[in-house]
C-alpha positions in Angstrom: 60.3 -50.3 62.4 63.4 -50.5 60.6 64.2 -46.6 61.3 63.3 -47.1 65.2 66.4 -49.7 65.3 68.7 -48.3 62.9 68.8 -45.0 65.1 68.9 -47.5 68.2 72.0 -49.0 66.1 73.3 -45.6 65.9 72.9 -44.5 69.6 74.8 -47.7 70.6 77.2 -46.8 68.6 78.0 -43.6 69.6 77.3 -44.5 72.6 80.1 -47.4 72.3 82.5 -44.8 70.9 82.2 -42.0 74.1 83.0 -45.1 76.5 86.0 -45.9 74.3 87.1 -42.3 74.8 86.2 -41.8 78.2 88.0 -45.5 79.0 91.3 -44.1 77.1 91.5 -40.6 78.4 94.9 -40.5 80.3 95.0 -40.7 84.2 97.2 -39.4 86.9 100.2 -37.4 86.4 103.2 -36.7 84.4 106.6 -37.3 85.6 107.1 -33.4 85.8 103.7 -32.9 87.7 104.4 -35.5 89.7 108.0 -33.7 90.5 106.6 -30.3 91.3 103.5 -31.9 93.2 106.5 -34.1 95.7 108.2 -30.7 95.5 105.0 -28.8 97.2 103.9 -31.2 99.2 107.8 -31.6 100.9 107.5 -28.1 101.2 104.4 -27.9 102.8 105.6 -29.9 105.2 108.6 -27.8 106.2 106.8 -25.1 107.2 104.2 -26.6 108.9 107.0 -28.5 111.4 108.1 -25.0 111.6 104.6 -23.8 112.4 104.0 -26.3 115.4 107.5 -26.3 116.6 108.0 -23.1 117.3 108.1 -21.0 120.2 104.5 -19.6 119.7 102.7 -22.9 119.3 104.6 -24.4 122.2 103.4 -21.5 124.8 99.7 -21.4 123.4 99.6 -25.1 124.4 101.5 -24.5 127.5 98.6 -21.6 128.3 95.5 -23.8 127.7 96.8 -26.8 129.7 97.6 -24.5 132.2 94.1 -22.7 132.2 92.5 -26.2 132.3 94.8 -27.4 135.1 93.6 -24.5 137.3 90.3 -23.8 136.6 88.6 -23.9 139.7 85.4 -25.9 140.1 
């Protein structure tokens, strides 16, 4: 009997120990990931508002409004 709870004591322990580690583990980013990941997203954004504001975009939109306009029924 005293074996069965001294390896229980020593599963809790460990156990104990893992949750410590897993509770201290560091979250989020640094202040240069968090630089470079601003940096992507700002230009991720550039070229999509150059995606959907140019010319292309504009007359494929034009095309299928046009199309549903005038589709006969």
């Amino acid at each position: 009997m005293r074996t069965t709870l001294r390896s229980a004591s020593i599963r809790s322990a460990r156990i104990r120990i893992r949750l410590r580690r897993f509770a201290a583990a560091e979250e989020g980013m640094s202040t240069a990931e968090y630089a470079i990941g601003t940096v992507a997203a700002a230009a991720f954004g550039a070229v999509l508002y150059g995606v959907v504001t140019g010319d292309s975009i504009v007359d494929a939109l034009t095309g299928i409004i046009d199309k549903a306009l005038n589709t006969a029924i």
